[in-house]
C-alpha positions as CSV (number, residue, x, y, z in Angstrom):
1,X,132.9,144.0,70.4
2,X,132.1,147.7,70.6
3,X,134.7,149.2,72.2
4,X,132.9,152.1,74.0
5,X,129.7,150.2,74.6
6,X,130.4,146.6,75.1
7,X,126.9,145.8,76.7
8,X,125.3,147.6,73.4
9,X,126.8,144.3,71.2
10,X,129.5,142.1,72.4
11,X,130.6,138.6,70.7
12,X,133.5,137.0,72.1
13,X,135.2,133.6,72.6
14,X,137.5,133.2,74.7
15,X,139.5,129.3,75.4
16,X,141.7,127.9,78.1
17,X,143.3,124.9,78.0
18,X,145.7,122.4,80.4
19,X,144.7,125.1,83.7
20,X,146.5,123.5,86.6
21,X,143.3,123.2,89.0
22,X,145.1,123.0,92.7
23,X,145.8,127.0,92.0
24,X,142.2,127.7,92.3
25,X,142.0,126.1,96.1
26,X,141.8,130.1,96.4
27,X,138.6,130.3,95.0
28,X,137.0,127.0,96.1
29,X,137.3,127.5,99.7
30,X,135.3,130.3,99.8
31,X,133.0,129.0,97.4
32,X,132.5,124.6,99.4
33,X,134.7,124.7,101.7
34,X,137.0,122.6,99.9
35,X,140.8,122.4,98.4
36,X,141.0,121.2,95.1
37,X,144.2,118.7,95.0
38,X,144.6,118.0,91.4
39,X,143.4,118.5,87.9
40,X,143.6,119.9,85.0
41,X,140.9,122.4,83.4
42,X,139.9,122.8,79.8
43,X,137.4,126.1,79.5
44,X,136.4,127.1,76.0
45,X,133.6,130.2,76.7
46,X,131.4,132.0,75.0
47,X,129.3,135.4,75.6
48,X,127.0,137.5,73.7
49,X,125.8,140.6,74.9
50,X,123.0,142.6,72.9
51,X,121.6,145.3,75.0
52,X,122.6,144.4,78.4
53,X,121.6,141.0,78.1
54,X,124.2,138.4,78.7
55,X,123.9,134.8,77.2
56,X,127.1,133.0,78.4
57,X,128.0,129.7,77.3
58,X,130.9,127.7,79.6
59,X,132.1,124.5,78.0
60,X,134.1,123.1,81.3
61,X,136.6,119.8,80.9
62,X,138.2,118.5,83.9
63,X,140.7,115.7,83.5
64,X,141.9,113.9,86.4
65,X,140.0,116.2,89.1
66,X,140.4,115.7,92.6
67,X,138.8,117.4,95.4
68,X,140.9,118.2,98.6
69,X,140.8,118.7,102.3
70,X,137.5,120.0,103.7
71,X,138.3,123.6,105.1
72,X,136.0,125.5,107.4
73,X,135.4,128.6,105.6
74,X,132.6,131.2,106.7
75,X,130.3,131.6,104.2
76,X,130.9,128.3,102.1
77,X,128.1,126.1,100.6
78,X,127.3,123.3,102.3
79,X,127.2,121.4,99.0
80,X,128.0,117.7,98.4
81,X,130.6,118.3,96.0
82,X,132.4,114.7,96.9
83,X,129.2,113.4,95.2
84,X,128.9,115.7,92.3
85,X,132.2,115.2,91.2
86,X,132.1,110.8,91.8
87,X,128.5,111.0,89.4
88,X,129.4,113.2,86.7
89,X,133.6,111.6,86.3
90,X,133.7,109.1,83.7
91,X,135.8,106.0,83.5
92,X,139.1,108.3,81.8
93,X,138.7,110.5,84.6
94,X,137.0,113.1,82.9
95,X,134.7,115.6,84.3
96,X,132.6,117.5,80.6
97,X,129.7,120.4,81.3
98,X,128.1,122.8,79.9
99,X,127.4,125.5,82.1
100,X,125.0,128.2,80.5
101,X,124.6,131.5,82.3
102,X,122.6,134.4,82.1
103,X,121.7,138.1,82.9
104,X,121.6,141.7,82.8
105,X,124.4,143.8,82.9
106,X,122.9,146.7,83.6
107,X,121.1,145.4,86.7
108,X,123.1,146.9,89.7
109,X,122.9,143.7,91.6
110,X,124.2,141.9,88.9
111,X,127.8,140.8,89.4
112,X,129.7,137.8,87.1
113,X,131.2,135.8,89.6
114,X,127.6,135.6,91.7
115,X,125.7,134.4,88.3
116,X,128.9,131.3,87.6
117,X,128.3,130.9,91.4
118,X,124.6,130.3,91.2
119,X,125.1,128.1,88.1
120,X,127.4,126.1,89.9
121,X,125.6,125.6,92.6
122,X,122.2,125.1,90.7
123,X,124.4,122.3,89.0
124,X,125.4,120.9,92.0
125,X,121.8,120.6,93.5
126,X,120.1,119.4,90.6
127,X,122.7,116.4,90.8
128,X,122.5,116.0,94.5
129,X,118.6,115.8,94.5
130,X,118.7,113.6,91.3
131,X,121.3,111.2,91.1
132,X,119.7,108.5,90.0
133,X,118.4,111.0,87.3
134,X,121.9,111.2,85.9
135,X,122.6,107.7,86.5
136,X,119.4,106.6,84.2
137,X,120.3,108.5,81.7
138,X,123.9,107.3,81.6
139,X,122.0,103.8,81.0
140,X,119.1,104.3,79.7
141,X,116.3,103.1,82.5
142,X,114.2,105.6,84.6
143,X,115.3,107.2,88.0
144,X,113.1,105.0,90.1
145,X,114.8,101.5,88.1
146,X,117.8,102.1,89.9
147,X,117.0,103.8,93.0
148,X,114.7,100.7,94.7
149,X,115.1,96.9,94.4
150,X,111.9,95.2,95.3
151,X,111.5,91.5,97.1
152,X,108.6,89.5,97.6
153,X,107.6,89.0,100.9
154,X,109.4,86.4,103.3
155,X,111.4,86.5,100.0
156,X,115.2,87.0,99.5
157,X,115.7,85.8,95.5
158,X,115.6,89.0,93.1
159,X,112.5,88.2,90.3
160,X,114.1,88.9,86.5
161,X,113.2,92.5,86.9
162,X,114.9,93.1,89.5
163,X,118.0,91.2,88.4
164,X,117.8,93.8,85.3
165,X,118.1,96.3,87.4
166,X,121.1,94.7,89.2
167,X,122.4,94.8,86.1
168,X,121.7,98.4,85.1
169,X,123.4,99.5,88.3
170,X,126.4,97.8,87.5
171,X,126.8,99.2,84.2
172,X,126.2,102.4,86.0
173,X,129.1,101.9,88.4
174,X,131.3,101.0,85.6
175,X,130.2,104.4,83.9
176,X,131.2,106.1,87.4
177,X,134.5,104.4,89.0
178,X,134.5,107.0,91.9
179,X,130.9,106.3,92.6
180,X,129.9,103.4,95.9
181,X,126.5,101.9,96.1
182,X,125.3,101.2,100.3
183,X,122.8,98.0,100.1
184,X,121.1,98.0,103.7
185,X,119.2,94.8,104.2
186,X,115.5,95.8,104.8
187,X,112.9,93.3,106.2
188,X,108.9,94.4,107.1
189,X,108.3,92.8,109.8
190,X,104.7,92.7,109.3
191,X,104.9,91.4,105.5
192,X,107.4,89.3,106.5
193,X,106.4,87.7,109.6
194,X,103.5,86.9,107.9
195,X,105.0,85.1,104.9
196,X,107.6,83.8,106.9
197,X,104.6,81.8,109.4
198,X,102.6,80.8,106.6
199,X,106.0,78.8,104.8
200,X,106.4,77.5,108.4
201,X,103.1,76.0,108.9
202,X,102.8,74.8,105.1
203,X,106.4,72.8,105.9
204,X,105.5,71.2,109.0
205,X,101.9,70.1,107.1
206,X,104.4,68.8,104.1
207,X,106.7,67.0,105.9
208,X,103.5,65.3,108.0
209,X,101.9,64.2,104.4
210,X,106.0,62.6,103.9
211,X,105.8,60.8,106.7
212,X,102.5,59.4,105.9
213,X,104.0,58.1,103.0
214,X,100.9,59.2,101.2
215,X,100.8,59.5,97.6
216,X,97.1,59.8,96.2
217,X,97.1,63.8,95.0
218,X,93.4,63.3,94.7
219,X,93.8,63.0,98.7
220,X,96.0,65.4,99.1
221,X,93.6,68.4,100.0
222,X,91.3,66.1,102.1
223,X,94.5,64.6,104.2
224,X,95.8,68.6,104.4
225,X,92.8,69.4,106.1
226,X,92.9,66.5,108.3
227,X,96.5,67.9,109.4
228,X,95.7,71.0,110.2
229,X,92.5,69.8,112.4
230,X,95.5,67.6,114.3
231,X,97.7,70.6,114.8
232,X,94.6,72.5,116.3
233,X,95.5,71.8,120.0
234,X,91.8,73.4,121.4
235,X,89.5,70.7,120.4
236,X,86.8,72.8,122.0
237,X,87.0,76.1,120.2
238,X,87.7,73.3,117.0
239,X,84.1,71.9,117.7
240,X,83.2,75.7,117.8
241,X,84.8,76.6,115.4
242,X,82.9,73.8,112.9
243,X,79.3,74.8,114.0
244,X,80.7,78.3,112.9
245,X,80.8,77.4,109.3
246,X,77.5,74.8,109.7
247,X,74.0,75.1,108.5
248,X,71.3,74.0,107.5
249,X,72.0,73.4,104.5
250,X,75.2,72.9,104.3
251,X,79.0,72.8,106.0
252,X,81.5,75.4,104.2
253,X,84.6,72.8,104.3
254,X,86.8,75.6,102.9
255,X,86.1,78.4,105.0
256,X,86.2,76.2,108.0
257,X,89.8,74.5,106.7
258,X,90.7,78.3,105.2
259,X,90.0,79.7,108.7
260,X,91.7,77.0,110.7
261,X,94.8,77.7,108.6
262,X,95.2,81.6,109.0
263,X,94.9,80.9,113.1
264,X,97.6,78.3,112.5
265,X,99.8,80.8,110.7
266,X,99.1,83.5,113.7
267,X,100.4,81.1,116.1
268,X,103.9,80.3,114.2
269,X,106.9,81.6,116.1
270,X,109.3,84.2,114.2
271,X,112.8,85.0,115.7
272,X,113.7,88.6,115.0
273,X,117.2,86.8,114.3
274,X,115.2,85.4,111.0
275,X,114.2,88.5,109.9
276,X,117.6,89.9,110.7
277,X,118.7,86.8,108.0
278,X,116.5,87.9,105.5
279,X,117.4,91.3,105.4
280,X,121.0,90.5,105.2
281,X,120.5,87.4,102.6
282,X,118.8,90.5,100.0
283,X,121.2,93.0,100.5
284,X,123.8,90.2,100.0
285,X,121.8,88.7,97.0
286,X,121.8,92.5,95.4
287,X,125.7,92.6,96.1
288,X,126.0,89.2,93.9
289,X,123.4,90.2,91.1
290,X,125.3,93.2,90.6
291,X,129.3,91.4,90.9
292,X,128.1,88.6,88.5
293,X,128.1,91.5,85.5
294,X,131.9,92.8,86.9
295,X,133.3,90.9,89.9
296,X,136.2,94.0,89.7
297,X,133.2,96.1,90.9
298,X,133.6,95.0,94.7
299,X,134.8,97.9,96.0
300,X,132.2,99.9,95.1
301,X,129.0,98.1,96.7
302,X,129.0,98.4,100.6
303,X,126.4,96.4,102.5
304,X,125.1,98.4,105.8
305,X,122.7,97.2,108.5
306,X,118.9,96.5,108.7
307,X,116.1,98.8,108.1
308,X,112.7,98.3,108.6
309,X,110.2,99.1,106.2
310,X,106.6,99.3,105.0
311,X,105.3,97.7,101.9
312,X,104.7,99.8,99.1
313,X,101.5,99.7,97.1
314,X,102.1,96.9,95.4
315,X,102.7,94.2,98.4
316,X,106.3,94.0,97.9
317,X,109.3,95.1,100.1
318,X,111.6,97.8,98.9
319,X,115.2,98.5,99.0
320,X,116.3,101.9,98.5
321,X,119.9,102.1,96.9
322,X,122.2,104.7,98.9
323,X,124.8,106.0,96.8
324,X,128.2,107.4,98.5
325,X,131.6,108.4,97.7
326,X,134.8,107.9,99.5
327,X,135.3,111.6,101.3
């Protein structure tokens, strides 16, 4: 250091180490709104100033950190701190950054405790707006691997993708202890209701094939046909329906049976209590995927209610994982 101008050239280290944390309840309050119960703090920094210009470096280690009671507090950031803390604690209970600031000294609006503040709370944004950021990288897949599960319409059984990802998330919560996963069962009621009648009317046709006792597959398409003419109940608008796909030249036998089919399907009944099923069967078919890597991880996975949903681009129907902490 230069004594009579630090901000000329200034190198210093300074280290702390086994800092009871509830002490500083002082400073958090203020800061979130919150008490901190426990912990202990580990804080090995390092600044350099040349000319004014201040490159801090804050090693932070926090062993066994708790957060406290919420405490109104004018001023405090409404930050999600419960969060923060569940995604960046590791299985020991240990809590490791690296908290870089920086800035002019000689700027009059410059003041320490502001620049840590912004840091902090830069910190604690950046993990609040990208969890699942953290969370890839903790496992190595992509934000968007763990944040969505994806079904197949009128579909509850996860695809071997998806049961990778399952599998990703549970190595995930084992990586985060303090960190709960919300499954809420999501149906599209479009999608769904659609794949959901077509299954319907392609059972009842099986089951009249059974009963025939038929067992020619060459017949099979031709007696299919002859089923679905059957379940037709307007014979009329049948009859009309034929000269639709006649001509002179020719009858189009699988537009007319292709046609006859999608009406069919149309006509299938769909209790919202089946779509209410099948949005409950995936969330609950996520909850297994993901205990069948680490039954102990129970706890941690919370199923919620129904959602509706669009499809995305690619015709399937997407879960969004919530993630949560015990406040």
């Amino acid at each position: 250091i230069t004594p009579l101008e630090p901000a000329l050239n200034t190198d210093i280290q300074v280290d702390f180490e086994n800092v009871a944390m509830p002490k500083f309840s002082a400073y958090s309050v203020p800061f979130a709104g919150r008490e901190i119960a426990n912990g202990k703090l580990d804080l090995f920094l390092g600044y350099r100033l040349e000319n004014s210009e201040l490159v801090g470096e804050n090693k932070i280690i926090l062993r066994d950190f708790e957060l406290g009671e919420k405490v109104d507090h004018p001023g405090a950031s409404s930050l999600p701190l419960g969060l923060a803390v569940a995604l960046l604690k590791g299985p020991d209970g240990t809590i490791d950054i690296d908290l870089p600031v920086r800035g002019n000294v000689d700027d009059p609006e410059f003041r320490y405790g502001s620049v840590v503040g912004k840091a902090l709370v830069n910190l604690v944004v950046k993990i609040a707006t990208s969890p699942f950021a953290l969370l890839g990288n903790l496992v190595g897949a992509e934000a968007d691997e763990l944040e969505f599960i994806s079904f197949q319409p009128g579909r509850a059984d996860l695809t071997p993708p998806e049961q990778e990802k399952a599998g990703k998330l549970a190595e995930a919560l084992e990586l985060r202890p303090e960190l709960n996963i919300e499954v809420n069962g999501v149906v599209d009621r479009e999608a769904d209701g659609l794949a959901i009648r077509t299954a319907s009317l392609d059972t009842l046709v099986e089951q009249q094939i059974e009963s025939d006792g038929e067992s020619d597959d060459a017949r099979f398409a031709e007696r299919r046909a002859e089923i679905l003419e059957d379940m037709y109940i307007d014979k009329d608008a049948l009859r009309a329906l034929r000269e639709q796909f006649t001509t002179e030249e020719a009858f189009d036998e699988l537009a007319y049976a292709t046609e006859i089919r999608t009406q069919l399907i149309a006509q299938q009944p769909v209790a919202e209590a089946d779509l209410v099923a099948l949005a409950g069967e995936r969330a609950a078919n996520i909850k297994a995927a993901v205990l069948s890597q680490n039954a102990e991880l129970e706890a941690q996975i919370v199923t919620g209610e129904t959602q509706g949903v669009e499809k995305s681009s690619d015709d399937t129907i997407d879960m969004k994982v919530v993630l949560a902490v015990d406040d």
